[in-house]
N, C-alpha and C positions, 0 to 999 in steps of 0.2 A: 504494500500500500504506500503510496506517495505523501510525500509531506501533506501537500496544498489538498489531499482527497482527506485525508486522516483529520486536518483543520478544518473543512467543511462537516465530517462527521460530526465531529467535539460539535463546533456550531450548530450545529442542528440537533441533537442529543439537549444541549442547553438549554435553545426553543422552544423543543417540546416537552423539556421539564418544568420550563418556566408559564408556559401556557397552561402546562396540568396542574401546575401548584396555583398558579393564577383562578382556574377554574374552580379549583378545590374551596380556594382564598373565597369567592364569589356562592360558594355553594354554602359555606359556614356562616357566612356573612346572612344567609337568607334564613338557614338555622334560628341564627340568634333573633332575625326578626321573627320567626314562627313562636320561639319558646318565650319573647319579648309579648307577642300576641296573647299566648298561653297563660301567662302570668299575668300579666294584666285583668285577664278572667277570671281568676284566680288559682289557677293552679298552681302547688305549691308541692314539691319535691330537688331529684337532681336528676341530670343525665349526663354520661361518661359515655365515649365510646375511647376504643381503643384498636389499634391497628400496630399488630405485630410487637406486641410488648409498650408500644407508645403511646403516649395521651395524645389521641388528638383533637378533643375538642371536652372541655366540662362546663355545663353551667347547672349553678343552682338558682330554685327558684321558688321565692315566697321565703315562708320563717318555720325553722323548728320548733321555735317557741316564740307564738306570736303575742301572749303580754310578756316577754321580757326583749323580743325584737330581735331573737339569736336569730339569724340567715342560716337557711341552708347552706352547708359548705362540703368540700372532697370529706372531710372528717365524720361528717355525718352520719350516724348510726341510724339505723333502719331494719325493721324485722322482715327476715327472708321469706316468711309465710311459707307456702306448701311446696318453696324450693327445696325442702328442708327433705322431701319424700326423695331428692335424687341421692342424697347423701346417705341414705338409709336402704335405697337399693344396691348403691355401691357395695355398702356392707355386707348386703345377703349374699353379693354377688364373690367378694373375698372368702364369705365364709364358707359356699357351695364349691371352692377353686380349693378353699382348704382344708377338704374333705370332712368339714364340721359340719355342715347342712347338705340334704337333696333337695330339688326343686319338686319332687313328686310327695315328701312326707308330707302332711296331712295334718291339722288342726291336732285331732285327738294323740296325736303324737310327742305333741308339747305340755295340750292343759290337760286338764281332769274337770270330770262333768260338764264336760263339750256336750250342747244339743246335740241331738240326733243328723236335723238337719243341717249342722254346721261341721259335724266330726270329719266329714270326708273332704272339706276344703282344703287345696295344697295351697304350698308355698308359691310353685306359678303363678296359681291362679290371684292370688294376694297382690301380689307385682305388678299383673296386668290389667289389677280391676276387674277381673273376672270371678269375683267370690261371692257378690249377690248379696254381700253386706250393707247395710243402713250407710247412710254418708256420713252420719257422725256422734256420736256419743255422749253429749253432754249432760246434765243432769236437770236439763228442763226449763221452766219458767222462772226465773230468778234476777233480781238486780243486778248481778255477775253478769259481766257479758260470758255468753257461751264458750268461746274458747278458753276463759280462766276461770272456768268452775273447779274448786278444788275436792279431788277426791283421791282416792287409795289406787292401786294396781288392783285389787281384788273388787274393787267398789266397777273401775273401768271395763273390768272384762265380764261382771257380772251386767250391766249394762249391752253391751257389745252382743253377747250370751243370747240374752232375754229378746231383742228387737228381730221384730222378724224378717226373714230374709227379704227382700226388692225383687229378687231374680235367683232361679236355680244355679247352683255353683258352674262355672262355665259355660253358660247360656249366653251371657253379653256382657256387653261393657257396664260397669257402673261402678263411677265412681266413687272412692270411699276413703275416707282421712282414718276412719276406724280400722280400716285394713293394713294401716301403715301403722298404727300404732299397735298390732297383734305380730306382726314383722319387727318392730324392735324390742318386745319383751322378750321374742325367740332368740334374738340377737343376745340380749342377756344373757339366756339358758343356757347356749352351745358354747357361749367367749368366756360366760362366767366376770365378764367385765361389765359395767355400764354403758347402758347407752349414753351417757354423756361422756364417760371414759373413751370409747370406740369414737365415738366422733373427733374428739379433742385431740387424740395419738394420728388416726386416721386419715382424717381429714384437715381441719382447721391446722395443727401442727405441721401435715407433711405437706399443705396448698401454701404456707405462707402467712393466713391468715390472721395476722395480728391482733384484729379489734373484735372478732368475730365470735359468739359465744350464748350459752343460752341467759335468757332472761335472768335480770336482777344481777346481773353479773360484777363483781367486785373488779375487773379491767375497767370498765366504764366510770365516768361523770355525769351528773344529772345532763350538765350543760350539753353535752355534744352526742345525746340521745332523744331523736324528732319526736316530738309530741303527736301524735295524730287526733283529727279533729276530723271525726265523721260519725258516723248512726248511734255510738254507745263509746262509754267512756271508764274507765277502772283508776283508780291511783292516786296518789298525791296530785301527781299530774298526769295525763295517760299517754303511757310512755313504758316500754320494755326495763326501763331504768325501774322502775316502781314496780313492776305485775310480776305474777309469782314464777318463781322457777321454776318448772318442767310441770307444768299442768297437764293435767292426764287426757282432758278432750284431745290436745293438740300433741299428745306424745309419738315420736317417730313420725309427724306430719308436719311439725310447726316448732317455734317456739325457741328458736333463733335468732339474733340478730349479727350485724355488723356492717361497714362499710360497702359502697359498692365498687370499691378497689379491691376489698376481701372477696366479692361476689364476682370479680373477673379471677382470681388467683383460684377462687373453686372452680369455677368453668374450664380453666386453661387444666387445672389439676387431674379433672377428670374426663375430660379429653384425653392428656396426656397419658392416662391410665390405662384406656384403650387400645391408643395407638402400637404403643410397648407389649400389649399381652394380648392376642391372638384369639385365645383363652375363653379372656374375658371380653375381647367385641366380639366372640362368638353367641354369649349369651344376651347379650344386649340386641342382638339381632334376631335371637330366641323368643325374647320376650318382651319385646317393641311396643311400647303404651302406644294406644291410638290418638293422644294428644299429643305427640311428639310431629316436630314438622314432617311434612310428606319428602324433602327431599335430604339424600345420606349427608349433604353438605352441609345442611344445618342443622344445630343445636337450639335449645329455647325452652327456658322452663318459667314460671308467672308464679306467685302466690297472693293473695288478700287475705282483708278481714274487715269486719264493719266496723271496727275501731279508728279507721279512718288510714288505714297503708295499703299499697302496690307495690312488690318489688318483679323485675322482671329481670331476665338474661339470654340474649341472643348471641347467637355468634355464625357465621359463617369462614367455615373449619378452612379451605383451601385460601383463601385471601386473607386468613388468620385477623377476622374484623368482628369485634364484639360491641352490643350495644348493651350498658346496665341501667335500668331507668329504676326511680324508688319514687313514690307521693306520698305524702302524710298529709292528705287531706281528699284522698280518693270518699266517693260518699258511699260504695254499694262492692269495694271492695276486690272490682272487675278493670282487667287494665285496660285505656283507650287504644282499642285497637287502630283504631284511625291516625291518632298521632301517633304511633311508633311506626305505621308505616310513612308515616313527611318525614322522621327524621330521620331512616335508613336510607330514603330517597336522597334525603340531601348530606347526610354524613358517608354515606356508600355508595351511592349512586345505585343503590338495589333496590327494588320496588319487591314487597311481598306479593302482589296484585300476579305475580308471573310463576309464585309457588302452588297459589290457591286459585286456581282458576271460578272467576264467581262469586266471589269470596266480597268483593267491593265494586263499588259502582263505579260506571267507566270517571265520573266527572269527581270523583271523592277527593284529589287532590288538588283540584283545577279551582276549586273557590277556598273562600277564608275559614280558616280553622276557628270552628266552633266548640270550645273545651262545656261541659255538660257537668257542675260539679252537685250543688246542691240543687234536690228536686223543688218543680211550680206545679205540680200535677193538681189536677181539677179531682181525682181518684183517690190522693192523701199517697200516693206511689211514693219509695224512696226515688232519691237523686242518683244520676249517672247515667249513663248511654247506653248500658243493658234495658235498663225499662221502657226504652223508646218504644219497644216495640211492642212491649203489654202495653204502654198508654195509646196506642193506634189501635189499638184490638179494642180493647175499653172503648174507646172513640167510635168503633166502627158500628159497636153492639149500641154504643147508647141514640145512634142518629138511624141507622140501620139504611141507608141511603144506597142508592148503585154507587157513585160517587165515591165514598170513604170509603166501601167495601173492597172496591179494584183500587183503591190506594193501597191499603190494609197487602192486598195479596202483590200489588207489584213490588212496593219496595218495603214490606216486613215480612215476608214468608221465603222460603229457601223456594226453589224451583221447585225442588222435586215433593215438596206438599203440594204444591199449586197443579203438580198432577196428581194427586188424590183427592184433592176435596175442592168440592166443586161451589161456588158463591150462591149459588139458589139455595143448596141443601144447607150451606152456611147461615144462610138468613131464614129459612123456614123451621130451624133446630129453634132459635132465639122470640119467631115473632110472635106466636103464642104465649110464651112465656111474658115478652116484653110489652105489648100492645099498646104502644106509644108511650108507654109511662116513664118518668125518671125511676131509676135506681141507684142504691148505693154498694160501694163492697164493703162486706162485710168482714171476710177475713184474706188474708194474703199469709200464704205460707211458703217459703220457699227451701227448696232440698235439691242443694247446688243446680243442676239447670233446668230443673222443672220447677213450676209455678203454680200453685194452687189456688185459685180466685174465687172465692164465695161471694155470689153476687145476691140482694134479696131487693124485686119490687115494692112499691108503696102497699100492695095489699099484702106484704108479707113472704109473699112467694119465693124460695130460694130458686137458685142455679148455679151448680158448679162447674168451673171449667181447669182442666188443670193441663194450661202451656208448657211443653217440650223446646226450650232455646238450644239454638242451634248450639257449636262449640266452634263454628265459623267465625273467620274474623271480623264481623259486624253483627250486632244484637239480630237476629233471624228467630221466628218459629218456626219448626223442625214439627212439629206436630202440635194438632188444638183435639180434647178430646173433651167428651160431657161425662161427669163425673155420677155416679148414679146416689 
């Protein structure tokens, strides 16, 4: 190669560094005006993405403690919610590699006076959601918010025990926090260590994770652990600084926190775990949760709670590009799937719209970001971007119009309800019942993506409907069924 060709290279190499950094420059820039937007709404968290070990871009936004005026900051402690389930399938997964566990034993192999209907539930099927267990455990109607009810191991499983199954063991998907926490008392039995022990050696120690740790934890200061401010509230201040230590609704599901600099060191950790053992991305391929993204390239896991937090972790493995978002002021506990996909678009230039085909509407990113925190419903519905789509159903029933009905099903119903159930039949279920009259709801119950709506006319009359939300990335019905 010649001097004067090899100089024109360099120069051009330059260019087009300079142009891509430029463009990068121009794309962050639009970023900070999005999360400028956001905040201004009031959303109130941080986002970090990172690229190849690098920071490239954080901002926080809003206050962790908004009467004393602390900002969000990188420092910022955050509870990782139902991230908390990847670190506890790891486990099973070391411990089935270190001939302490089978993925085929079986419930009554661990406890004593295992129902009948529960004794034959394995280990897979626990992992995969496939056990047909209740979503969650807690100990009922109480001031406590549900995930910090305190109660014994033997109080929890007799709970767990008693509820009756959702679905035959291996029949389908259903989700369940109760199933992760009957996976980490196994994890006790076989290690003879704790589950807090096993995490801490395992995980948090060998990812790096400095700030990272369960609730109440003595590493922490009040200061630089985010308040959350959403549907229920526990603590001095409500905040993981204050709430109890391994509360048994949320054990081996929840009940974690730390930084979302700790939350990329566990991602990259157990990545890295994979990549090295053969082994164990054998299993993981094995037993592939169906909320796990559709393509091998990405990673992503999400947790909430009504206590007012989102933590989320994406990554896309071969471009080595993670995004960690946390809110401590989400209202319904569900992360905005809308804005994580503007800020992949404009921190990666990755649109999720080309993973999930369907999944978003062609114009979702093309108008101004509307963040949805606390709810204005006419219904008394909580706040957040999940409900959008019960308060259009609501909406559609209380006008029963052609109109709001083909609103209802073009942009709140998955496609493929809208080939099952057909609008006449939808409207002549309800008109009997409703005969132009107002109605109110009477109760709203929800069990993780199903929705139970008791609705009762002025003369009294009940109707129940209990909505199937999709697990797509926009609020969707996935099924509308009348409850008997």
């Amino acid at each position: 190669m010649t001097k004067t060709v090899l100089l024109t290279s360099i120069l051009l190499f330059l260019t087009a560094t300079c142009e891509q950094k430029g463009a990068n420059e121009k794309s962050l820039e639009k970023l900070d005006k999005l999360l400028s937007s956001a905040e201004a709404q009031g959303l109130s968290g941080s986002v970090l993405l990172m690229e190849k070990d690098s920071m490239i871009y954080y901002r926080g936004l809003g206050f962790a403690d908004q009467d004393d005026q602390v900002k969000n900051g990188i420092k910022t402690i955050y509870p990782f919610g139902s991230i908390v389930k990847d670190y506890t399938k790891a486990l099973i997964f070391q411990a089935v590699l270190a001939g302490k566990l089978s993925l085929e034993q079986k419930l009554i192999d661990f406890f004593q006076d295992v129902p009948k209907d529960k004794a034959s539930i394995t280990i897979a099927q626990l992992i995969q959601h496939r056990a047909g267990l209740a979503s969650y455990h807690d100990a009922g109607p109480s001031d406590i918010p549900a995930d910090l009810h305190q109660m014994t191991k033997a109080e929890a499983l007799e709970i767990i025990f008693t509820k009756p199954l959702k679905l035959a063991p291996g029949e389908d998907y259903r989700y369940s926090n109760s199933g992760y926490t009957l996976l980490a008392f196994i994890l006790e039995k076989v290690t003879s260590n704790s589950f807090e022990e096993l995490c801490e050696q395992q995980i948090f120690k060998a990812a790096g994770m400095k700030q990272t740790d369960f609730y109440a934890s003595p590493k922490w200061q009040s200061k630089d652990v985010a308040i959350g401010y959403g549907n229920s509230a526990f603590g001095v201040k409500n905040s993981p600084f204050y709430w109890p230590r391994n509360p048994m609704p949320i054990f081996g599901n929840g009940g974690v926190a730390g930084t979302l600099s700790d939350l990329y060191r566990s991602s990259k950790f157990l990545h890295s775990l994979r990549v090295n053992n053969p082994e164990l991305e054998a299993l993981y391929q094995q037993l592939k949760d169906e909320q796990e993204p559709p393509s091998s390239n990405l990673v992503g896991s999400a947790g909430g709670n009504d206590l007012g937090f989102v933590a989320v972790t994406f990554g896309r493995l071969k471009e080595d590009q993670y995004l960690l978002f946390a809110s401590n002021n989400s209202t319904d506990g569900v992360e905005d799937i809308d804005l994580l996909r503007r800020i992949l678009i404009l921190g990666f230039d990755f649109d999720l719209a080309e993973v999930v085909p369907g999944a978003f509407a062609d114009d979702e990113v093309e108008g101004d970001y509307e963040y949805v925190a606390k709810g204005d419903s006419h219904w008394g519905l909580p706040g957040g971007k999940r409900w959008l789509s019960v308060e259009a159903f609501l909406n559609s029933i209380n006008k029963l119009e052609s109109e709001t009905v083909e609103t209802l099903y073009k942009e709140h119903l998955t496609a493929s309800h809208q080939e099952k159930y057909d609008q006449e039949e939808f409207r002549q279920v309800v008109e009997t019942w409703h005969q132009g009259a107002p109605f109110e709801v009477e109760t709203v119950l929800v069990d993780n993506e199903e929705v139970t709506l008791g609705l009762i006319n002025r003369q009294g009359k009940s109707l129940t409907f209990v909505l199937s939300l999709s697990r797509a990335s926009k609020p969707l019905i996935d099924a509308i069924k009348l409850k008997p």
